[in-house]
Backbone as CSV, one residue per row, in Angstrom:
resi,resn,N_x,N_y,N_z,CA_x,CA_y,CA_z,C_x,C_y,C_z
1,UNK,15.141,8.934,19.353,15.786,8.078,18.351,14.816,7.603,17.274
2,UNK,13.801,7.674,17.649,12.661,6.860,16.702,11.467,7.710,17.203
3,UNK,10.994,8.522,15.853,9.525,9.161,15.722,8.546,8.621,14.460
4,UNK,7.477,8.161,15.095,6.305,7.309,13.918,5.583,8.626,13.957
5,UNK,4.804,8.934,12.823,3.988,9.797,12.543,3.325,9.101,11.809
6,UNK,2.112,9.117,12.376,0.430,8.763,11.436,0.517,7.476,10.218
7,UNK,1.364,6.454,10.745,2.258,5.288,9.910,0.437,4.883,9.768
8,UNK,0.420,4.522,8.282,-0.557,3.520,8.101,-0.289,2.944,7.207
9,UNK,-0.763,1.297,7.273,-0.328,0.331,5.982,-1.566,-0.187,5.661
10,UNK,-2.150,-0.236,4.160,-3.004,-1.058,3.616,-2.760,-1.968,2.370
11,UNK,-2.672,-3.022,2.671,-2.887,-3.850,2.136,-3.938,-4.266,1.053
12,UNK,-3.942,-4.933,-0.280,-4.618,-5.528,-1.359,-4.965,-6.559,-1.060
13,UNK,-6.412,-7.192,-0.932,-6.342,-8.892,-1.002,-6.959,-9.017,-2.535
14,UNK,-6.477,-10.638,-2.239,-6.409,-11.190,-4.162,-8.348,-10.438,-4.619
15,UNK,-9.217,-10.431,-3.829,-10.250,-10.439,-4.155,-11.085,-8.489,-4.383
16,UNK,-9.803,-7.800,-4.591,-9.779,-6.399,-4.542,-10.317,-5.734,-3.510
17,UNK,-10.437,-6.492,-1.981,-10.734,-5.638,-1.197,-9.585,-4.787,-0.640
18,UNK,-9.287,-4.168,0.618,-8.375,-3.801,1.022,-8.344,-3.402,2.756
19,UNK,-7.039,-4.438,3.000,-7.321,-4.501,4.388,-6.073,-3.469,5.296
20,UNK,-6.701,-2.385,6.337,-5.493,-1.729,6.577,-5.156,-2.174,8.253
21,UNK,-3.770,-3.050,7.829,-3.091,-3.520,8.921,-3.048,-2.663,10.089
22,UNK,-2.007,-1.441,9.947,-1.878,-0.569,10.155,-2.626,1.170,10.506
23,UNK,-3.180,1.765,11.712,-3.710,3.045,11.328,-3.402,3.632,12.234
24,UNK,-2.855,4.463,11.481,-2.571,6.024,11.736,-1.734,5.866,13.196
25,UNK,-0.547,4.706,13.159,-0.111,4.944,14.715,0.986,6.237,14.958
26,UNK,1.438,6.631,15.787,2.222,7.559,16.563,2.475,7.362,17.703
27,UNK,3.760,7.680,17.346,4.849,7.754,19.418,6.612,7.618,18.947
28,UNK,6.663,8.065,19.992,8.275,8.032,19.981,8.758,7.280,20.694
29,UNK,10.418,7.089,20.867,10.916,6.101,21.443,12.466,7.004,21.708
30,UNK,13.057,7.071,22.985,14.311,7.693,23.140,15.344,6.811,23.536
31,UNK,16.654,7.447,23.325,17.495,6.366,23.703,17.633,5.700,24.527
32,UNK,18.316,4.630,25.192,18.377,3.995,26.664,16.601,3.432,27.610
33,UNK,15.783,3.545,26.185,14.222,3.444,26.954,13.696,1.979,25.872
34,UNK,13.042,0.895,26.474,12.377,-0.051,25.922,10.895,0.353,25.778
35,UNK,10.733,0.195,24.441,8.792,0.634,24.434,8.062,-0.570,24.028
36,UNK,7.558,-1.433,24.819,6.801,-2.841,24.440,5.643,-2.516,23.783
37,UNK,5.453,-3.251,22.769,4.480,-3.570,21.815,3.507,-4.809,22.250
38,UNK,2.220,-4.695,22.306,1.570,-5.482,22.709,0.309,-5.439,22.079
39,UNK,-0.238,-7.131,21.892,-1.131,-7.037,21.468,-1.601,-8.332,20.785
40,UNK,-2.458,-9.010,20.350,-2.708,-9.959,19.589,-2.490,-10.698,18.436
41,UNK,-2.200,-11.531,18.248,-2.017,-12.089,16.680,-3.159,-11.484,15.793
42,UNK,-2.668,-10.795,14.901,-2.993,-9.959,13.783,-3.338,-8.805,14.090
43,UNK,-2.721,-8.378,15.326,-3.266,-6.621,15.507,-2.509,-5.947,14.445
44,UNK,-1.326,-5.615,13.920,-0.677,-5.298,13.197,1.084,-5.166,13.547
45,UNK,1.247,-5.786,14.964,2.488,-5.609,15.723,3.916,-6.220,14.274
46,UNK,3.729,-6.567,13.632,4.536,-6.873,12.734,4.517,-6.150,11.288
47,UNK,3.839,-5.377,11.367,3.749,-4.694,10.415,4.184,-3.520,10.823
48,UNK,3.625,-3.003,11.557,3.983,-1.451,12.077,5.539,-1.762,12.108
49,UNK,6.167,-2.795,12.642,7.489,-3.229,13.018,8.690,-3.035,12.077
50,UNK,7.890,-3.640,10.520,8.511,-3.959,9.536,8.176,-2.671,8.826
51,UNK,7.592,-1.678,9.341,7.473,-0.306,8.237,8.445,0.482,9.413
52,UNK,8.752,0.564,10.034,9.943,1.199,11.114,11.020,0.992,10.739
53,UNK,11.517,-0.605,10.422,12.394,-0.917,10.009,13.079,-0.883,8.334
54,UNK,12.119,-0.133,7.887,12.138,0.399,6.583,12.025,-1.089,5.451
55,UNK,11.686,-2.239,6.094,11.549,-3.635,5.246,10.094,-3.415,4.343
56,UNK,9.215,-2.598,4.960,8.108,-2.117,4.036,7.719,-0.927,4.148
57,UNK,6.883,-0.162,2.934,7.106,0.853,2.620,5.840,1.293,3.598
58,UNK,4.784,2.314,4.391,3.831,2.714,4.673,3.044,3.038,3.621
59,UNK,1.806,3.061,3.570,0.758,4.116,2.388,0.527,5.331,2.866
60,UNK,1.033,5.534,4.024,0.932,7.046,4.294,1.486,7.446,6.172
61,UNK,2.206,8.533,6.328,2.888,8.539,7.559,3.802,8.589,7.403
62,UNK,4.964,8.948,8.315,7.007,8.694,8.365,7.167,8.394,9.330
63,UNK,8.541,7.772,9.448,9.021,7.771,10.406,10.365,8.549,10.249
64,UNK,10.961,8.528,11.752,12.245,9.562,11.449,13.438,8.444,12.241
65,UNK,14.140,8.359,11.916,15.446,7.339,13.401,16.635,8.216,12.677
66,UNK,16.757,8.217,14.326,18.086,8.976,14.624,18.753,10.302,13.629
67,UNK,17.753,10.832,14.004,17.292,12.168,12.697,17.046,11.936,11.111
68,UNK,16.821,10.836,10.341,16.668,10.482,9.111,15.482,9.917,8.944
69,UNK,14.959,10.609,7.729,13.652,10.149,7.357,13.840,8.859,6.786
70,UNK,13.020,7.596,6.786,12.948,6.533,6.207,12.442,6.811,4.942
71,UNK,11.787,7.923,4.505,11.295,7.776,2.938,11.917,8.623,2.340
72,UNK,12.888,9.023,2.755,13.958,10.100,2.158,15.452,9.726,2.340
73,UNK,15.915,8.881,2.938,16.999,7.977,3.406,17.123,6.018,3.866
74,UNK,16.425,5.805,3.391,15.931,4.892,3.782,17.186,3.782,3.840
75,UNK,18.406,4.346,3.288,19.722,3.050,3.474,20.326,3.699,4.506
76,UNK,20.522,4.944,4.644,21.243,5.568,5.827,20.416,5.375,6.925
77,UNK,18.771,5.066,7.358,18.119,4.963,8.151,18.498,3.409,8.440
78,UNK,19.063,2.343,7.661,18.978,0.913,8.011,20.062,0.779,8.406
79,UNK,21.115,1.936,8.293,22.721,1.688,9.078,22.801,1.912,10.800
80,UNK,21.328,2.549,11.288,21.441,2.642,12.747,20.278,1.748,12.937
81,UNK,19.597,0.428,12.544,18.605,-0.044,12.839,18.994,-1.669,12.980
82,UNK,19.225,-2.619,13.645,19.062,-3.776,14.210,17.971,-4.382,14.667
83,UNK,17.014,-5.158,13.035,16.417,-5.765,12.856,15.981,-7.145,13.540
84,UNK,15.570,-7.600,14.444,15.282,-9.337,14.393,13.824,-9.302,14.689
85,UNK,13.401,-10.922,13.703,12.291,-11.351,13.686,12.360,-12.848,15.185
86,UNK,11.453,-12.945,15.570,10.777,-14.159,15.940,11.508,-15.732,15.168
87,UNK,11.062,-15.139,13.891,11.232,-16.385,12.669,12.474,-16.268,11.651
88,UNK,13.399,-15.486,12.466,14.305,-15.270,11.338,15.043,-16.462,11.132
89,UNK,15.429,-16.932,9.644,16.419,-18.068,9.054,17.707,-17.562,8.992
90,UNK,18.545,-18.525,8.648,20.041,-18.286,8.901,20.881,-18.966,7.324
91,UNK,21.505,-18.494,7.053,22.600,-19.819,5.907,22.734,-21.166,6.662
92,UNK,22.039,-22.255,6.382,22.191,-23.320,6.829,23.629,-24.006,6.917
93,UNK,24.220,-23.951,5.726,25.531,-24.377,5.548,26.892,-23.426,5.871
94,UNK,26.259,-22.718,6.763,27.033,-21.623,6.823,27.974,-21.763,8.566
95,UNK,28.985,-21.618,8.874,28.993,-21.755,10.308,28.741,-20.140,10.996
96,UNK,28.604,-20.697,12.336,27.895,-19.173,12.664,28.840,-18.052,12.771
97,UNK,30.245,-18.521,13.133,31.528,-17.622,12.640,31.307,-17.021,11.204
98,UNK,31.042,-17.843,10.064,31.013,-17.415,8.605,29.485,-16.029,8.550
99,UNK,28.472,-16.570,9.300,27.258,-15.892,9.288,28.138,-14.461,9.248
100,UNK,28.436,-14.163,10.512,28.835,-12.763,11.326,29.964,-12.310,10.219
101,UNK,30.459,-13.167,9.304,31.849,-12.169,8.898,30.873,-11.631,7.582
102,UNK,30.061,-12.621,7.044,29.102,-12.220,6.157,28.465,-10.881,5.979
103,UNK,27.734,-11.219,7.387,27.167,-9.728,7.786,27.983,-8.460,7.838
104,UNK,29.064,-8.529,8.612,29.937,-7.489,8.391,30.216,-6.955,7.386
105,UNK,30.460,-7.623,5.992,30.785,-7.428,4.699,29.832,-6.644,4.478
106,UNK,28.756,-6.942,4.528,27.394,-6.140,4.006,27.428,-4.852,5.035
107,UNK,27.763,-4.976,5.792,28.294,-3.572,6.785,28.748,-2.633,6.784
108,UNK,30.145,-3.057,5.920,31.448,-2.339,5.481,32.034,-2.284,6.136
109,UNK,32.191,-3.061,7.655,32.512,-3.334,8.418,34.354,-4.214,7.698
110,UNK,35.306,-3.709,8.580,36.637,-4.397,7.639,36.934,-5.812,8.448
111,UNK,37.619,-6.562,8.016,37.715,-7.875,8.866,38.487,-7.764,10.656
112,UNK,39.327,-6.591,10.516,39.668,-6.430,11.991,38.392,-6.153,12.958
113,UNK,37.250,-5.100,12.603,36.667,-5.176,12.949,35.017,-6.243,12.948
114,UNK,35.230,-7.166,12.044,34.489,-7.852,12.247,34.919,-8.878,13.179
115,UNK,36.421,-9.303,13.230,36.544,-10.205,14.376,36.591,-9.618,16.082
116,UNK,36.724,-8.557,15.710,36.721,-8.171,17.200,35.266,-7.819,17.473
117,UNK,34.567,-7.480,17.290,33.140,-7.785,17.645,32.577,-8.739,17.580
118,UNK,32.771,-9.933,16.642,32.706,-10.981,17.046,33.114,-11.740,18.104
119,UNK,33.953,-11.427,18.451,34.764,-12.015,20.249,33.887,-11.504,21.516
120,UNK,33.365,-10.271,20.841,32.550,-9.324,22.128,31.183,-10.004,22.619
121,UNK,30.611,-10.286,21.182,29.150,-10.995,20.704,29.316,-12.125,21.604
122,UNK,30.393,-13.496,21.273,30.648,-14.661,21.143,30.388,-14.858,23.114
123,UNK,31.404,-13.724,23.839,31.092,-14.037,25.073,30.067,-13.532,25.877
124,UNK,29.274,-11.827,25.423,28.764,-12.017,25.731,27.012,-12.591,25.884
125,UNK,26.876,-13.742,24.115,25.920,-14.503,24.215,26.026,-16.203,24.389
126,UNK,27.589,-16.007,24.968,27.577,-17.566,24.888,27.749,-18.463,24.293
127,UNK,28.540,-17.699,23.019,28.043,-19.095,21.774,29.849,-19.605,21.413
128,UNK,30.337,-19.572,22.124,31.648,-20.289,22.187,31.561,-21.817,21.399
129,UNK,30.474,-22.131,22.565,30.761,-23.607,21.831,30.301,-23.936,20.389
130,UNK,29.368,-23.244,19.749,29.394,-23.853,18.509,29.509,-22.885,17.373
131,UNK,30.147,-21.875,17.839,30.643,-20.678,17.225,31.059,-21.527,15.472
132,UNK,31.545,-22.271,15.672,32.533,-23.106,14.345,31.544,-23.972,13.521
133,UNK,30.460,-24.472,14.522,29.191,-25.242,13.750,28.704,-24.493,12.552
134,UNK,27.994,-25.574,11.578,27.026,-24.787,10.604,25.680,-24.670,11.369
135,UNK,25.441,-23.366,10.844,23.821,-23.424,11.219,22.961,-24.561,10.971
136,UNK,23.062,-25.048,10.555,21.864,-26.057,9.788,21.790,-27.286,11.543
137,UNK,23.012,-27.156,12.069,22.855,-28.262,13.158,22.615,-27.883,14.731
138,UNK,22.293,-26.522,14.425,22.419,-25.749,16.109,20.809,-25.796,16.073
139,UNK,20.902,-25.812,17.335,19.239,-25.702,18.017,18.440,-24.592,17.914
140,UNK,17.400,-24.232,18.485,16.710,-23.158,18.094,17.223,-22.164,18.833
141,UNK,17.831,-22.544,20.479,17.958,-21.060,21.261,19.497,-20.902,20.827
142,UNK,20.447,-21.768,19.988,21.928,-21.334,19.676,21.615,-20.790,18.210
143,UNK,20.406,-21.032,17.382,20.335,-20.292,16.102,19.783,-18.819,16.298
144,UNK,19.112,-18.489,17.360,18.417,-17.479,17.583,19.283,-16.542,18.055
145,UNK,20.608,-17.251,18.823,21.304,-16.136,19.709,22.709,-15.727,18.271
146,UNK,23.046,-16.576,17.524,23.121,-15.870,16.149,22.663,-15.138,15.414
147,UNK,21.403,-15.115,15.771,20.266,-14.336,14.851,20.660,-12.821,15.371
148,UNK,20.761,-13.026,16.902,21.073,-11.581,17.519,22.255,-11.232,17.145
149,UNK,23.223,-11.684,16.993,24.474,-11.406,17.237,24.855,-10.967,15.525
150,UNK,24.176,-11.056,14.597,24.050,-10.979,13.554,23.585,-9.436,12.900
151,UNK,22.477,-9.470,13.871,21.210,-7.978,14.057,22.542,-7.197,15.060
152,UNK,23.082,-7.345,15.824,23.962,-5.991,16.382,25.297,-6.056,16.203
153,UNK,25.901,-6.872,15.226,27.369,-6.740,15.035,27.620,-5.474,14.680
154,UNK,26.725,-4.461,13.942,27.483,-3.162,13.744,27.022,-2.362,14.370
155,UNK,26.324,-2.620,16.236,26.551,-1.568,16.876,25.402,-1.090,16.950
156,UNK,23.764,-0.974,16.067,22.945,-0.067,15.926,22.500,0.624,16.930
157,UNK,21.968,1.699,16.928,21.912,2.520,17.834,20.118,2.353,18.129
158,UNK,19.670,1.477,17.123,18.009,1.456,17.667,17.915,-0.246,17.329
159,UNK,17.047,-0.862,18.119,17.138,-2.129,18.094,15.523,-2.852,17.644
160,UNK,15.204,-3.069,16.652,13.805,-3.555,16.756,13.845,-4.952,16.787
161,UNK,13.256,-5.379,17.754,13.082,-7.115,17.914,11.216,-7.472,18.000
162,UNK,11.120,-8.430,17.179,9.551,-8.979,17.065,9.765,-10.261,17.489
163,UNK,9.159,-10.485,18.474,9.206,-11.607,19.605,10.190,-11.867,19.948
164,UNK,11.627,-11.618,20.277,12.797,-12.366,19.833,12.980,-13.732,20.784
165,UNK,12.405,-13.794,21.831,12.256,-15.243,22.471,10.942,-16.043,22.208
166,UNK,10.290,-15.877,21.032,9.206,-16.890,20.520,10.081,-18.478,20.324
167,UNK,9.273,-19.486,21.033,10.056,-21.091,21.396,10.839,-21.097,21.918
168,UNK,11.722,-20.001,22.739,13.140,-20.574,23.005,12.715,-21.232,24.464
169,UNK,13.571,-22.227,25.191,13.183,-22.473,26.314,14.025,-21.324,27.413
170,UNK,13.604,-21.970,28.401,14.008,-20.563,29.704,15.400,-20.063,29.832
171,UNK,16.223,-21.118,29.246,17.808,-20.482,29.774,17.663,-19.557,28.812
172,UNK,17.841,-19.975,27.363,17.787,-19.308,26.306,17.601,-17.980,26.517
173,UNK,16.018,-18.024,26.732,15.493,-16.450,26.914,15.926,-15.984,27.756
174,UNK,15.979,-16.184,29.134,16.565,-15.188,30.009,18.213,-14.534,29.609
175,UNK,19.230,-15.584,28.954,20.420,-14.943,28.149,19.672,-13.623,26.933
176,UNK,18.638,-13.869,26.590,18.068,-12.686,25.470,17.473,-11.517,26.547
177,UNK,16.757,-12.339,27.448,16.522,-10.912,27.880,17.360,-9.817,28.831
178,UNK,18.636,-10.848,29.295,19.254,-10.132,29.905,20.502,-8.629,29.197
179,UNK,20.182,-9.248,27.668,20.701,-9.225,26.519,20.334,-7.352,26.338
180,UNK,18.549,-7.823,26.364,18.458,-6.380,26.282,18.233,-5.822,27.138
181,UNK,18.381,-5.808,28.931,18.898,-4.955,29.327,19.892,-4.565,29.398
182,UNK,21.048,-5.105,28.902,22.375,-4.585,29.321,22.350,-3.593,27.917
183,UNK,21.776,-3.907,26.412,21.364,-3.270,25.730,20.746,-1.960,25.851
184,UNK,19.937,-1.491,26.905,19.243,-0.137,27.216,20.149,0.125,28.155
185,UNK,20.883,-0.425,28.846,21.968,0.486,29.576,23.503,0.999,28.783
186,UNK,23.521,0.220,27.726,24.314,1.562,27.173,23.939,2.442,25.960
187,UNK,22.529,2.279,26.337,21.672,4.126,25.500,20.871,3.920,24.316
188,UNK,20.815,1.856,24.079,19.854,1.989,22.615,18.316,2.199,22.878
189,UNK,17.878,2.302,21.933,16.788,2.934,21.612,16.262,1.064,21.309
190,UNK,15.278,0.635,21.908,14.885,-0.405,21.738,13.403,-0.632,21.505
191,UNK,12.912,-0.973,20.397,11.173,-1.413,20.072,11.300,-2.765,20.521
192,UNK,10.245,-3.300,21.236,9.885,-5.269,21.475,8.558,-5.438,21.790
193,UNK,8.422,-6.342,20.741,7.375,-6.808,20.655,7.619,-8.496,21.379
194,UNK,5.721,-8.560,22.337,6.205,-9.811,23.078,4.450,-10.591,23.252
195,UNK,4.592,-11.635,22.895,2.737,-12.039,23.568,3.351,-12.209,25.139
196,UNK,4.143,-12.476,25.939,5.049,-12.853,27.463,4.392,-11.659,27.838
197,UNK,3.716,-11.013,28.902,3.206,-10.375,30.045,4.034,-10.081,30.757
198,UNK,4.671,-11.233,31.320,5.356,-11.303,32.235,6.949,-10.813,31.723
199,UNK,7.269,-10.866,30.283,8.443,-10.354,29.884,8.241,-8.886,29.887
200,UNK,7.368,-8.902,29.448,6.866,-6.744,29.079,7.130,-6.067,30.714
201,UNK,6.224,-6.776,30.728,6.560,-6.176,32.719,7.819,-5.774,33.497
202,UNK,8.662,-6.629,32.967,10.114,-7.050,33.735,10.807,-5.711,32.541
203,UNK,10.553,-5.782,31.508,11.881,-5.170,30.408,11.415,-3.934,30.145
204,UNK,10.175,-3.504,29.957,9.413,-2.021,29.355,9.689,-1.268,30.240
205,UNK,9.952,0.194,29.282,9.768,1.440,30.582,8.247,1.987,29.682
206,UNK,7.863,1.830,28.614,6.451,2.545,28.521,6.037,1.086,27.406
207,UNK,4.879,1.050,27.488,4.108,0.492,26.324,2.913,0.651,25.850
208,UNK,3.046,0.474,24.593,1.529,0.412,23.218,1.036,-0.603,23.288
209,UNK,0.071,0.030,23.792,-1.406,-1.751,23.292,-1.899,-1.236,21.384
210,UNK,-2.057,-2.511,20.965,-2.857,-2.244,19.605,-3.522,-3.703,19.605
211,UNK,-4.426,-3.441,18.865,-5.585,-4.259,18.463,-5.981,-3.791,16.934
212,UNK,-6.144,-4.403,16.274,-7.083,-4.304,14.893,-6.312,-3.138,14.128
213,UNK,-5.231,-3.034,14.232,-4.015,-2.168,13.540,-3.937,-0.564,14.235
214,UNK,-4.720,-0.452,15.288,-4.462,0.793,16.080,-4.219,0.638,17.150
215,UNK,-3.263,1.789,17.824,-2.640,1.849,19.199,-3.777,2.480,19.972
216,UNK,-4.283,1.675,20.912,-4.680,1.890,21.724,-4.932,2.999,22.790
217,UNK,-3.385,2.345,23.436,-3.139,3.308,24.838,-1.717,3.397,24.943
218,UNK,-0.891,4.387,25.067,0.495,4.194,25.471,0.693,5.068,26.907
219,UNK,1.922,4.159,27.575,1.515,4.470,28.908,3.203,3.751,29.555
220,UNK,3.596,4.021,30.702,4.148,3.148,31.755,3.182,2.798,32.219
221,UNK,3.653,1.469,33.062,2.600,0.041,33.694,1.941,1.008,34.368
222,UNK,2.336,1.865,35.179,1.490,2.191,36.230,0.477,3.071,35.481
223,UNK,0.620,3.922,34.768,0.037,4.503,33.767,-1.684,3.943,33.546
224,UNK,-0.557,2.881,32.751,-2.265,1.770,31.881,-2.828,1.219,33.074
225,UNK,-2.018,0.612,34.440,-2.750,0.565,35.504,-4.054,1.186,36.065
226,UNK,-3.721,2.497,36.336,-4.434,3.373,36.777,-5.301,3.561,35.410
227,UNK,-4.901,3.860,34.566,-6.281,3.776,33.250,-7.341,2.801,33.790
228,UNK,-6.919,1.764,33.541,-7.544,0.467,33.500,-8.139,0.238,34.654
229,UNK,-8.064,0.604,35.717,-7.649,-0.077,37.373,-8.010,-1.486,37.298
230,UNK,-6.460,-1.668,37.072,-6.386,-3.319,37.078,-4.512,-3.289,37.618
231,UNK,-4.110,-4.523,38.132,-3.131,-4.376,38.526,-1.907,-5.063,37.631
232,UNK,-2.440,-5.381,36.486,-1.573,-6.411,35.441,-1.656,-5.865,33.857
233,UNK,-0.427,-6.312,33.138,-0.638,-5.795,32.018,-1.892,-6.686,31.019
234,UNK,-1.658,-7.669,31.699,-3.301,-8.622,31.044,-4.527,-8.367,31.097
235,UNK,-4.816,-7.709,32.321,-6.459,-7.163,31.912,-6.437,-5.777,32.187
236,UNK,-5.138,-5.649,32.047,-4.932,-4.006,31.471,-5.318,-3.755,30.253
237,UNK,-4.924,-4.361,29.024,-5.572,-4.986,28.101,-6.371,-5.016,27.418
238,UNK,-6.786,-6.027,28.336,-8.283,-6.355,27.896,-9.366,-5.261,28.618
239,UNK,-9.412,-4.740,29.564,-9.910,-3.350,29.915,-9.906,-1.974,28.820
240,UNK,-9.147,-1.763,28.285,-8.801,-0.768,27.582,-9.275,-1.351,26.007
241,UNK,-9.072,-2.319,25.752,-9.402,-2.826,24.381,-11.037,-3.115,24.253
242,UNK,-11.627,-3.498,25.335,-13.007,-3.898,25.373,-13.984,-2.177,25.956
243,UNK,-12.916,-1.586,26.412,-13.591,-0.170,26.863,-13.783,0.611,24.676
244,UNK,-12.590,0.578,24.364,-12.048,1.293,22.964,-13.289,0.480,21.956
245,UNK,-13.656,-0.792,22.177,-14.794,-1.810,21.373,-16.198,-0.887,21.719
246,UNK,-16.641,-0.864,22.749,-17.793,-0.367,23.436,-17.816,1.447,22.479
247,UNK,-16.847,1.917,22.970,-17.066,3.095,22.408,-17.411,3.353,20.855
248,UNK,-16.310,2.765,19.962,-16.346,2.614,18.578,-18.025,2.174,18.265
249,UNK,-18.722,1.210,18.936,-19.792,0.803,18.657,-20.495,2.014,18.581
250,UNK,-20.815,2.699,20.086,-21.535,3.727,20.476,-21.460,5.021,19.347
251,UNK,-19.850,4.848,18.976,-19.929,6.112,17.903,-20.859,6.128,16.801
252,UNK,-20.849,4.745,16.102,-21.075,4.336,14.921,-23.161,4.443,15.103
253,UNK,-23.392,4.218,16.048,-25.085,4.411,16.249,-25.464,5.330,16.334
């Protein structure tokens, strides 16, 4: 469903240097399979994320979803892709019923079918009760589970989420994460990004470590396990990232 080829992003800073978020990553992702993203604040896990999702352009590399090139289709590539951020905002004045019919519009989605997926959404994330509220007064884990319900009203067939339980407390998240497994059991193609260990563990069938805008190691747990011989994805990690440091040095002398 999703092929990265040699994606790299560089960036301008105000002072004409140039910093590349992004290098040269690659891997695929098939339907019905979760591929966790892992890695540190500022490895590039949001970038690589947001050039998948066709929200930014690469400086060099493609990607392909669900047979369409993003730099050759790039609106027909965003009709099978279900976007959420960590930090995504909402229409404040908006109720979360109004959000979803919104979205649909932008869909082309017709109003029969925006209410009936809305009914589907509504029960199975729970949001009955303030379905009718404006955003501006719902909490963080009832704005977030809008946020989702927003990102898959039309169905996408590949799902990219960047943190999607960053703050929520425990009920919250476990309704998200149960969210996306029932999500990989009927066949999407799912990217997630998570700093949670303990979430990657439970939801991934393979994952990418990156650090300093390159992928590391991709692997199932047991995989990077046995790489690493360590028994956790935490100093799985840090094994593989501090082994990849050591070497780079050694090259460079």
């Amino acid at each position: 469903m999703i092929e990265a080829h040699h994606l790299t992003k560089t960036f301008q800073t105000g002072r004409g240097r140039e910093v590349r978020a992004v290098q040269d990553a690659s891997f695929s992702v098939g339907p019905g399979e979760i591929f966790g993203l892992l890695g540190p604040n500022g490895a590039g896990k949001t970038t690589l994320l947001r050039m998948l999702a066709t929200i930014i352009t690469p400086t060099s590399g493609d990607c392909i979803v669900a047979g369409e090139r993003s730099d050759e289709a790039p609106d027909r590539v965003r009709r099978h892709i279900g976007f959420l951020s960590g930090n995504t905002r909402l229409y404040q004045r908006l109720t979360a019923r109004e959000v979803l019919r919104y979205f649909g519009r932008l869909y082309e989605m017709d109003r029969a079918e925006i209410d009936a997926r809305t009914e589907e959404l509504v029960d199975l994330l729970d949001m009955r009760p303030f379905l009718d509220r404006r955003c501006g007064s719902l909490s963080t884990g009832q704005g977030q589970k809008v946020s989702i319900a927003r990102v898959i009203l039309h169905d996408p067939a590949v799902l990219i989420l960047d943190e999607p339980t960053l703050g929520l407390d425990i009920m919250t998240s476990r309704t998200i994460l149960d969210f996306i497994l029932e999500a990989r059991g009927r066949g999407h193609c799912i990217i997630f990004s998570t700093h949670y260990m303990t979430e990657a563990e439970l939801l991934c069938d393979r994952l990418g470590f990156i650090c300093g805008g390159r992928i590391l190691a991709i692997g199932t747990k047991e995989a990077l396990y046995d790489r690493s011989q360590t028994n956790n994805l935490k100093d799985a990690f840090l094994a593989i990232a501090d082994r990849q440091a050591v070497e780079a040095v050694s090259g460079e002398q």
